[in-house]
VMD Tcl script that draws the C-alpha trace (Angstrom):
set ca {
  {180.93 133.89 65.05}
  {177.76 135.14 65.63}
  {176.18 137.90 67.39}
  {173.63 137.27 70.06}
  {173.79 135.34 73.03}
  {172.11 135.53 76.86}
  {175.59 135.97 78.60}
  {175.76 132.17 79.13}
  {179.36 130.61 77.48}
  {180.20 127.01 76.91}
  {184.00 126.14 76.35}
  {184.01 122.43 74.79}
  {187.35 120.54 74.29}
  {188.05 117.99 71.66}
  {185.24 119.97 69.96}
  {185.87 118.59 66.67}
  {185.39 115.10 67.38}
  {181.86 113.14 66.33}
  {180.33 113.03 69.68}
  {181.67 116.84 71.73}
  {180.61 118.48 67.89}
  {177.00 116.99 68.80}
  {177.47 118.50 72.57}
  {178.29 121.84 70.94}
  {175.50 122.23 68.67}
  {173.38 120.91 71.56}
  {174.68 123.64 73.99}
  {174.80 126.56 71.37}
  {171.07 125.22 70.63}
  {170.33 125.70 74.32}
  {171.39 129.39 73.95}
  {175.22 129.27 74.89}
  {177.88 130.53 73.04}
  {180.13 127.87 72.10}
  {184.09 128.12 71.87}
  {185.11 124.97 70.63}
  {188.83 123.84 70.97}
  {190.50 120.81 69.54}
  {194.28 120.24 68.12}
  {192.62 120.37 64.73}
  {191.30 123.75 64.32}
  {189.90 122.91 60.57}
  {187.31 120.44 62.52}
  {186.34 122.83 65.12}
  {185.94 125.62 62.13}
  {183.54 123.49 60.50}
  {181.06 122.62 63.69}
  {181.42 126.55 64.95}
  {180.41 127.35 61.20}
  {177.56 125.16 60.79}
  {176.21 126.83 64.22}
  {176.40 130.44 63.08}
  {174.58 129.27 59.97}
  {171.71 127.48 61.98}
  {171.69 131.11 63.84}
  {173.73 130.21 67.18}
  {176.87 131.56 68.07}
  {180.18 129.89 68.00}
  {183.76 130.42 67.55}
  {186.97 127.86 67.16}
  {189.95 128.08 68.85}
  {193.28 125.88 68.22}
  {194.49 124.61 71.41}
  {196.48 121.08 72.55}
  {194.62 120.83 76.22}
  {197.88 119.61 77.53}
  {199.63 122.82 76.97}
  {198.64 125.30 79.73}
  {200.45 128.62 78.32}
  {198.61 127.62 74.45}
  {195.38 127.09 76.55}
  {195.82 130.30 78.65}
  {196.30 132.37 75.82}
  {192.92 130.59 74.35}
  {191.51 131.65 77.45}
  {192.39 135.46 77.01}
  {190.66 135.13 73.67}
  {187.60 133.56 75.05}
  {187.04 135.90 77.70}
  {187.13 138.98 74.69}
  {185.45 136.93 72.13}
  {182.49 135.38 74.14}
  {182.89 136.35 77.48}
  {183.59 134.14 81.15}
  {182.91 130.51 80.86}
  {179.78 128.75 82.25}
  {180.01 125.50 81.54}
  {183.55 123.75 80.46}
  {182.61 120.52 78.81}
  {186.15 118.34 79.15}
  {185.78 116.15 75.60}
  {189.03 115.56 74.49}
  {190.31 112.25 75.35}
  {191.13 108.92 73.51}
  {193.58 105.99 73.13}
  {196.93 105.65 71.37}
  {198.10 102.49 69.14}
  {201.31 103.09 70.80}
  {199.62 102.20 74.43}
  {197.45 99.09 72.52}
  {198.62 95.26 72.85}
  {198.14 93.36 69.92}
  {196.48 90.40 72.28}
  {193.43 90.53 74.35}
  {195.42 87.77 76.80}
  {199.20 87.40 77.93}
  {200.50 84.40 75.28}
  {202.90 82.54 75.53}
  {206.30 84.34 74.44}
  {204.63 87.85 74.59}
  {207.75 88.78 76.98}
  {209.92 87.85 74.06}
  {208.72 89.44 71.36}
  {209.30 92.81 69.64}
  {207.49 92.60 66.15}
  {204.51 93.25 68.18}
  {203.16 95.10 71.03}
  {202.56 93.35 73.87}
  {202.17 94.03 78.00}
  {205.79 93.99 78.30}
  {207.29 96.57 75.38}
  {204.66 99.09 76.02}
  {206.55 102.13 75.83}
  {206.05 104.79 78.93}
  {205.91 107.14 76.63}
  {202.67 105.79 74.74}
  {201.63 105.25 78.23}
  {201.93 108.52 79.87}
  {200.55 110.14 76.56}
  {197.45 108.11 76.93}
  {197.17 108.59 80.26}
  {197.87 112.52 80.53}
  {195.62 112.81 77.53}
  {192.82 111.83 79.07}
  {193.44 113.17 82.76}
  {195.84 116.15 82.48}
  {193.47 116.95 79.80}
  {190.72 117.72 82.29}
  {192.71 118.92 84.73}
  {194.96 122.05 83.15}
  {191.90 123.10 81.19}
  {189.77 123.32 84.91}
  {192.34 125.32 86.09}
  {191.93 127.67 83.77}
  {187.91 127.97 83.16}
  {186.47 127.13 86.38}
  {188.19 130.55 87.69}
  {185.48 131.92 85.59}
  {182.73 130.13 87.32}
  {183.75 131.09 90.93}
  {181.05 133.10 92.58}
  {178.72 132.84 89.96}
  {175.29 130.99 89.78}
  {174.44 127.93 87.46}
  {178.15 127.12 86.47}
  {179.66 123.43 85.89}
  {181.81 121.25 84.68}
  {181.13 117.64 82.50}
  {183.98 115.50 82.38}
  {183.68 112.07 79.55}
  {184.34 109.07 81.40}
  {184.08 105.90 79.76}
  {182.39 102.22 80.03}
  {186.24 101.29 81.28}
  {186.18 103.20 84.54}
  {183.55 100.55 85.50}
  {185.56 97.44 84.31}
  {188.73 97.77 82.32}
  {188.54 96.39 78.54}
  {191.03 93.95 76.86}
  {194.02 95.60 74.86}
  {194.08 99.63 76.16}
  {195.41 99.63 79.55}
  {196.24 103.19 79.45}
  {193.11 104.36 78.43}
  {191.27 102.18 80.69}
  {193.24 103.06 83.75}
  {192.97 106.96 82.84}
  {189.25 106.73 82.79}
  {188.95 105.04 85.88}
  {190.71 108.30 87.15}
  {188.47 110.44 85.32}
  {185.39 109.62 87.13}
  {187.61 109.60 90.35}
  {188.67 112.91 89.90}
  {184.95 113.84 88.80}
  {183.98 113.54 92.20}
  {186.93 115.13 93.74}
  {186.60 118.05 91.82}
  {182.69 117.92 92.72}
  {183.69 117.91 96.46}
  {186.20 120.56 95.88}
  {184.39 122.95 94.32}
  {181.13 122.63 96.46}
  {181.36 125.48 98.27}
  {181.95 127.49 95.37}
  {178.68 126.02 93.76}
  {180.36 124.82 91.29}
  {178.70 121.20 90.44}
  {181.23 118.92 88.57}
  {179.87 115.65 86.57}
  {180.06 113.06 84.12}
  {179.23 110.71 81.77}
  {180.51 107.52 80.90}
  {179.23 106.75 77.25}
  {178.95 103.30 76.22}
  {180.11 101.83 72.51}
  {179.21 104.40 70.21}
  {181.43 104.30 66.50}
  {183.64 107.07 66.28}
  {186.38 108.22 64.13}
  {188.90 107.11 66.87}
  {187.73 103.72 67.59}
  {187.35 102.67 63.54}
  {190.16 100.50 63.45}
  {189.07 98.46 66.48}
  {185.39 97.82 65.28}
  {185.31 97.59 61.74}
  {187.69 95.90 58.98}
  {188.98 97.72 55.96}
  {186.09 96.17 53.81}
  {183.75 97.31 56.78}
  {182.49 94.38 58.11}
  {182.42 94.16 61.93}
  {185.29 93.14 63.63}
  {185.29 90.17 66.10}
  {185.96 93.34 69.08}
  {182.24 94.39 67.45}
  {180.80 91.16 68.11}
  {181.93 90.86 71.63}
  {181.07 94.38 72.45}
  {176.94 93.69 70.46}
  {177.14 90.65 72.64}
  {177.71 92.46 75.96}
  {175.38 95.26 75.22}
  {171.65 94.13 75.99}
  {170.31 96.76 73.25}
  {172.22 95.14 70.60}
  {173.30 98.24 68.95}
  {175.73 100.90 69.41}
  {174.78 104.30 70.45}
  {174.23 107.30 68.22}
  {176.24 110.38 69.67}
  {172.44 112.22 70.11}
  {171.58 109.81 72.63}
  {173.93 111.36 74.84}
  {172.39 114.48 74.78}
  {169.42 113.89 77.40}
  {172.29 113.42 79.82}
  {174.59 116.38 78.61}
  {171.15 118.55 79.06}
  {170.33 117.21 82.58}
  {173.96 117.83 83.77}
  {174.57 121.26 82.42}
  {170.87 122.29 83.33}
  {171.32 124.28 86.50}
  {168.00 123.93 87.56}
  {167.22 120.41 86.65}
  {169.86 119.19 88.42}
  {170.74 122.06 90.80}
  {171.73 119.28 93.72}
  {173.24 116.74 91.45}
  {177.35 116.88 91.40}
  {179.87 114.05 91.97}
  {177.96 111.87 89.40}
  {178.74 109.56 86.57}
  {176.14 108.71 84.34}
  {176.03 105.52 82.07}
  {174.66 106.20 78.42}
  {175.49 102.66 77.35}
  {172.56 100.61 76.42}
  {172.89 98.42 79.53}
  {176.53 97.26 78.83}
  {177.19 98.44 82.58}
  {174.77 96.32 83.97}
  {175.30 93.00 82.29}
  {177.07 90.49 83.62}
  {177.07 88.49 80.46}
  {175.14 85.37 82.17}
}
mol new
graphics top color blue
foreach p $ca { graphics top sphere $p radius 0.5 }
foreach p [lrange $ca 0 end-1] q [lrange $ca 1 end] { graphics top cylinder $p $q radius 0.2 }
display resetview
């Protein structure tokens, strides 16, 4: 776990995923100690162990950030391990294929079909996992943490919105309308927790190749998929991102100097994709 820290503690969920492992060694770089939670504690072991060898100090928790009485109890262990949360980075998130249609546009007999998924055999309960995923997700896991933070100076919160809370994307209408929430609630929160100077942010990363999104950007034989060529198309840098380019926004928003009056904000990391109206 390590040893030494200044008193400053990170909690990061979804910790074990490609881009919140890169906000953890980022924040246990900037002299936090790190407890990183995620469903698959074998993941977050290996990120909190590769930052205790490169001298920070980390430690791995299991926890499903829908389960409040799992994610108190990780809470309890935080508090003796590491000490009160700073800064609660809310990472875990993501789509289902259960809450995916198989066509970009309604077709003809999609309301008749069952051998695929379309609009109209979406299942509620792909839907609501989806959707309380990536919302309940940030909200039971606030609860908990930003009690920590009240009262205290230089504490926030950084919530992962998404390029679809700007303009929903074919084929994940769950995960879509969840993010649109996200940065929604973002700025409630931010308003909420003002007068506890509590600031409460986010970002909104653009297409960046992750474990989770695979299957929807590369074939088996790992050529791009037609989704990549649309998505290269609509992004003016050509290119996805690389999960360190989201780091000079993590930084900013977690800094509580650099942006001491900045709260209620989503910020973009998406190579222009946002601003591109495809003409």
């Amino acid at each position: 776990m390590g040893t030494n820290h200044t008193g400053k503690v990170c909690v990061v969920t979804g910790a074990g995923g490609v881009l919140c492992s890169e906000f953890a060694r980022k924040m246990a770089a900037s002299g936090y100690a790190v407890a990183l939670l995620d469903l698959r504690p074998d993941a977050a072991k290996k990120v909190a162990d590769e930052i205790c060898q490169a001298g920070g100090v980390a430690k791995a928790y299991a926890a499903n950030v829908l389960e409040r009485d799992v994610l108190n109890g990780v809470h309890e262990e935080i508090l003796k391990d590491l000490g009160p949360c700073t800064v609660l980075i809310n990472g875990a998130g993501g789509n289902n294929p259960r809450a995916t249609t198989a066509h970009e546009y309604y077709e003809p007999g999609d309301e008749e079909r069952d051998d695929i998924l379309t609009f109209f055999n979406i299942d509620k309960a792909g839907f609501d996992f989806v959707f309380n995923l990536n919302l309940m997700g940030i909200l039971l896991p606030t609860q908990i943490f930003a009690k920590d933070m009240i009262g205290k100076e230089g504490c926030s919160v950084l919530n992962i919105s998404s390029m679809n809370a700007y303009t929903p994307l074919t084929k994940i209408p769950a995960y879509s309308s969840a993010k649109a929430a996200v940065s929604n609630f973002t700025q409630w929160l931010a308003v909420h927790f003002a007068p506890a100077n509590i600031r409460v942010n986010a970002i909104a990363p653009g297409f960046f190749s992750t474990i989770q999104n695979k299957d929807l950007l590369w074939n088996p034989d790992g050529s791009p998929t037609a989704r990549t060529g649309k998505i290269l198309a609509a992004t003016p840098m050509k290119r996805f991102g690389e999960p360190a380019e989201l780091l000079g926004a993590l930084e900013f928003l977690t800094d509580p100097e650099k942006s001491a009056f900045v709260t209620g904000v989503v910020i973009p990391v998406d190579g222009g994709f946002s601003a591109y109206s495809g003409v």
